[in-house]
C-alpha positions as CSV (number, residue, x, y, z in Angstrom):
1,X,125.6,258.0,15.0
2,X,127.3,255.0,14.0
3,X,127.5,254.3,18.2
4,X,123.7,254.5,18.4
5,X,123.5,251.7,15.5
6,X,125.8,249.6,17.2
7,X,124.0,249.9,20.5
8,X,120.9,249.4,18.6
9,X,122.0,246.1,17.0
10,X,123.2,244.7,20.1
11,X,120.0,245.2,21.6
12,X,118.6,243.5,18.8
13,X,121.1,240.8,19.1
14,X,120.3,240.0,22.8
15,X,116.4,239.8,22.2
16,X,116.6,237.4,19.3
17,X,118.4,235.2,21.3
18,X,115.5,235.8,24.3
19,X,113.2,234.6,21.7
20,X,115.2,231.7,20.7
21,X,115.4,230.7,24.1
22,X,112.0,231.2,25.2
23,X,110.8,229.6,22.1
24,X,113.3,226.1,22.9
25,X,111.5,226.2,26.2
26,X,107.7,225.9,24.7
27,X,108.8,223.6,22.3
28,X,110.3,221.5,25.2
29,X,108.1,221.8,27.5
30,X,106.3,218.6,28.1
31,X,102.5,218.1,27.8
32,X,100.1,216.3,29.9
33,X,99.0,213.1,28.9
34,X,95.0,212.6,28.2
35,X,95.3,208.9,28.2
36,X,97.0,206.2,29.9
37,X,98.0,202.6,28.9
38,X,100.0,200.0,30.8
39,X,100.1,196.6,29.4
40,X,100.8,194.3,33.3
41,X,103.7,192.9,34.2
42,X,102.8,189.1,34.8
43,X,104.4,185.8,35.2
44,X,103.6,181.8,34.9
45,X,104.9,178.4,35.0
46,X,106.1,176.6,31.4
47,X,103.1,175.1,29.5
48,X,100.8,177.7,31.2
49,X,98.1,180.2,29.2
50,X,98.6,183.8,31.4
51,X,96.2,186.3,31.5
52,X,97.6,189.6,30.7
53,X,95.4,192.7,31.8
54,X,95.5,195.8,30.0
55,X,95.0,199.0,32.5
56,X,93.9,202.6,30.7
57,X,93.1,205.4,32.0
58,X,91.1,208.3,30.4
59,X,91.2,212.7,31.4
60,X,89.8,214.9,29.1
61,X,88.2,212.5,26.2
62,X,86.5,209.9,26.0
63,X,87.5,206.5,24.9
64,X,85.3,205.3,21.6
65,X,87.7,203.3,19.6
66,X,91.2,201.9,19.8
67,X,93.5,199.8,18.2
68,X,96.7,198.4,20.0
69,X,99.8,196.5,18.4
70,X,102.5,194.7,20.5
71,X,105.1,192.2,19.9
72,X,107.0,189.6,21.9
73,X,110.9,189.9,22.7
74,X,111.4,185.8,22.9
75,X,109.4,184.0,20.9
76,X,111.1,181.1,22.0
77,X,109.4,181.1,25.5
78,X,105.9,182.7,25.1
79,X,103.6,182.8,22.3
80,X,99.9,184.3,21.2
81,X,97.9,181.3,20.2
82,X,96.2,181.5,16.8
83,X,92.9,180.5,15.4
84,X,92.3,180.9,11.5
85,X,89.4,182.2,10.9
86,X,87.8,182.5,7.2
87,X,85.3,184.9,6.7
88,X,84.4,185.2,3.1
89,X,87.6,186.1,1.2
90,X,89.4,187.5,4.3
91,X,91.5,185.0,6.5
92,X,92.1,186.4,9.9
93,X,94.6,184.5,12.3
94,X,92.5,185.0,15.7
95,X,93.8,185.3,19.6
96,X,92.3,184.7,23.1
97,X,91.0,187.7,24.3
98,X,88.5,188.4,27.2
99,X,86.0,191.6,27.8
100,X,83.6,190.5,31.1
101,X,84.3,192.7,33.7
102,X,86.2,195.1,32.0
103,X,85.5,198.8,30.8
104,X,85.3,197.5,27.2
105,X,82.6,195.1,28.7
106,X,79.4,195.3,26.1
107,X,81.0,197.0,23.1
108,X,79.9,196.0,19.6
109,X,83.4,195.3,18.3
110,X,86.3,193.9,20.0
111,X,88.7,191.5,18.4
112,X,92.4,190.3,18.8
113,X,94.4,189.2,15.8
114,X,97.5,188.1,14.8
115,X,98.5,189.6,11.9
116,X,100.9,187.2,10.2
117,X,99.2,184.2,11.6
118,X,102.6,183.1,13.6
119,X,101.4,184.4,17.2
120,X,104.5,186.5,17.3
121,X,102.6,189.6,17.2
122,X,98.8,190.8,18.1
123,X,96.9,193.2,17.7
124,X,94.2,194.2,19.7
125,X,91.2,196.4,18.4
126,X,87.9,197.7,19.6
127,X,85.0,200.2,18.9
128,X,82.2,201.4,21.3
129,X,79.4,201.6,18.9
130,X,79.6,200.4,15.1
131,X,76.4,202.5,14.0
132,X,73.2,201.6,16.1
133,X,73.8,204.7,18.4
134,X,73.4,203.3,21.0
135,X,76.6,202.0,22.9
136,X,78.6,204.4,24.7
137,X,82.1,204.7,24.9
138,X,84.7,205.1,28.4
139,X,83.6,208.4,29.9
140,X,86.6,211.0,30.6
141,X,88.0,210.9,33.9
142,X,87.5,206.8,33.8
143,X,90.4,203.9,35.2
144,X,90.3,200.7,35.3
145,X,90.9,197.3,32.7
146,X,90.0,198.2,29.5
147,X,90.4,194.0,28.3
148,X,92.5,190.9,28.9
149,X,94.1,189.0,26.8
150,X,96.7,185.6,26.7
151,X,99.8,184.2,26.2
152,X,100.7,180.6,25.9
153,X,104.3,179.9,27.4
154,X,106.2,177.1,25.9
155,X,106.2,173.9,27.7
156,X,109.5,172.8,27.0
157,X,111.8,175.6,29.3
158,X,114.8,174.4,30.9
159,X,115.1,175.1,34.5
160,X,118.1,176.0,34.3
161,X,117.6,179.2,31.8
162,X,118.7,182.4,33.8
163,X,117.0,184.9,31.2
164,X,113.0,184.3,31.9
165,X,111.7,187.7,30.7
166,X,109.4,188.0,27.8
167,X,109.2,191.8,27.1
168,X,105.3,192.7,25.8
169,X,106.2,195.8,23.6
170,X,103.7,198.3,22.1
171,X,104.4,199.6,18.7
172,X,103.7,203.1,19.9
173,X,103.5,204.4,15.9
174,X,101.0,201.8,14.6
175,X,98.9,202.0,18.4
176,X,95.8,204.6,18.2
177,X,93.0,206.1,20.4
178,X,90.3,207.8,19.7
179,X,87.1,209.9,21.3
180,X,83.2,210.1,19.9
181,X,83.8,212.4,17.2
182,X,86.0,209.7,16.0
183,X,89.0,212.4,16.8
184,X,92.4,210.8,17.8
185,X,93.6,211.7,21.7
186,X,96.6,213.2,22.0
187,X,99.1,212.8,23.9
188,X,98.9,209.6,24.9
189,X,101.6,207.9,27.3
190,X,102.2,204.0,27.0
191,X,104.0,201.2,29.2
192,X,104.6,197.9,27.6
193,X,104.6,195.1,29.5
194,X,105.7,191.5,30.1
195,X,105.7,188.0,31.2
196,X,108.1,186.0,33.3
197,X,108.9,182.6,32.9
198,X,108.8,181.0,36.5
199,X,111.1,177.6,37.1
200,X,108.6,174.2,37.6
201,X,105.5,173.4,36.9
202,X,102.1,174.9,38.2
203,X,100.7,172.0,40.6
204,X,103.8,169.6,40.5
205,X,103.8,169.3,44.4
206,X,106.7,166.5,43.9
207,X,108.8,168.6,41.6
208,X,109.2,165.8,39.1
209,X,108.3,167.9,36.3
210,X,104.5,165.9,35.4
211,X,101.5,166.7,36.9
212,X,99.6,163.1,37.9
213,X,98.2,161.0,41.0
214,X,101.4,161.9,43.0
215,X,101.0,165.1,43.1
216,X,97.3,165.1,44.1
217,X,98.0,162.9,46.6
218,X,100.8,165.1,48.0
219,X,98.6,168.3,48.2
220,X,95.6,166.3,49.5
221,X,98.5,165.4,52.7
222,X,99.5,168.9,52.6
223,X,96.1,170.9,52.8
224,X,93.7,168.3,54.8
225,X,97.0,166.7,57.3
226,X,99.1,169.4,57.5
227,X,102.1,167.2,56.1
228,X,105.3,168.9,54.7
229,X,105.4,167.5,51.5
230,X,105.1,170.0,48.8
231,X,108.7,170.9,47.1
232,X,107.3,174.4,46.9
233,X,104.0,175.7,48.4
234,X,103.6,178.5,46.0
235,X,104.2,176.3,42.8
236,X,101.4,174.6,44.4
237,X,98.9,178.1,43.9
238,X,96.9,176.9,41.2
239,X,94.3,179.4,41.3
240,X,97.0,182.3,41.8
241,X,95.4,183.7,44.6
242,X,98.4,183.5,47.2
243,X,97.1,181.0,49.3
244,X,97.5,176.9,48.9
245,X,94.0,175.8,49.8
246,X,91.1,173.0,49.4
247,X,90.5,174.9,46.2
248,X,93.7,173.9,44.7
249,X,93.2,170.7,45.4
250,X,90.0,170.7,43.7
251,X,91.3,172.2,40.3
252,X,94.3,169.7,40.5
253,X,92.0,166.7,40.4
254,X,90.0,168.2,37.6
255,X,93.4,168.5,35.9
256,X,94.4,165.3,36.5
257,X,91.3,162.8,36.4
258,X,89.2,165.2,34.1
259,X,91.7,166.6,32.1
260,X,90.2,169.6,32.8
261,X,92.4,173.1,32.1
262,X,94.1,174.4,35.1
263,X,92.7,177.8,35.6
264,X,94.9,181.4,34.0
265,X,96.7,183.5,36.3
């Protein structure tokens, strides 16, 4: 008898242990995303305000509402620029954010704020429809830019700095996402971003560090005559759009005689 216990308890023994291990690998297993965020990689020349795209991706929900928080690794190369705001008793420290175009294009609420007013943080919010029914959300199964918004980088960067990487990271515990019912989606899988600090100055053909006269005159030479005069013909991009061109030369004149902004990347 006391051999048929035995036998009995080891049989036990080795299907508690099945359990345990079967159980470890349901727990572990992983789980499918139902939404996607990637904050883009980006760069710019010192003194320059980038454009930074925010990509999203939906599956099985909806996107109605969302609220995103990031913060910047080097504060002492790229900053969030800030606009206070007073709106009765509340002060809000306002950013630079842009919707046309994008999926959030037409909501009732958007807004980007820096929350302690020092444009070392931001946080971006939105919601679909605010109560007059009639604004819908992201459909499931939707990809595309869900908003933009900007980042000023300092214009005082040494040249000679081998670091240049501004790291855009998402506070993944204070970042939220939710459907129509007002219900938070879940799992959601998130990829910060960041911003890299290129050597020069956007539209210094001359490399002299100051955009002025010169320089237009170098680009006119380069574009119209075909001269080799530009230090660097990317640095001479203004526009971003991989090609030196008449356009440039357009925006560099506005810059220089207008003082009009050279446009984001």
């Amino acid at each position: 008898m006391g051999s048929f216990w035995q036998s009995v308890a080891r049989v036990i023994a080795v299907l508690l242990v099945c359990l345990v291990v079967v159980g470890g690998m349901t727990i572990a297993k992983a789980q499918t995303p139902n939404f996607y965020l990637t904050i883009d990689d980006v760069s710019g020349y010192v003194g320059e305000l980038v454009e930074i795209p925010v990509f999203m991706q939906t599956l099985a929900d909806s996107l109605d509402g969302f609220q995103i928080s990031l913060a910047l690794s080097r504060p002492d190369l790229v900053y969030f620029e800030v606009d206070t705001v007073v709106v009765g008793q509340e002060t809000m420290y306002v950013c630079q954010f842009d919707t046309v175009g994008t999926l959030a294009s037409g909501w009732e609420h958007v807004e980007a704020r820096s929350t302690l007013g020092q444009g070392l943080d931001l946080r971006l919010s939105g919601i679909s429809d605010v109560g007059s029914g009639t604004t819908p959300g992201i459909p499931s199964y939707s990809s595309g830019i869900l908003m933009k918004f900007y980042a000023r980088i300092l214009p005082d960067i040494l040249d000679t700095l081998t670091d240049r990487t501004v790291n855009l990271n998402v506070h993944v515990s204070t970042s939220y996402f939710s459907n129509e019912l007002g219900e938070l989606i879940e799992p959601v899988e998130i990829t910060s971003g960041s911003v890299t600090v290129l050597a020069g100055v956007r539209g210094d053909a001359n490399c002299d560090g100051v955009l002025n006269p010169i320089d237009v005159v170098l680009l006119v030479n380069y574009v119209y005559k075909g001269w080799d005069v530009l230090c660097s013909v990317e640095q001479c991009d203004i526009n971003c759009d991989s090609s030196t061109n008449p356009i440039d030369v357009v925006f560099l004149v506005n810059y220089v005689y207008k003082n009009w902004p050279l446009p984001p990347c």
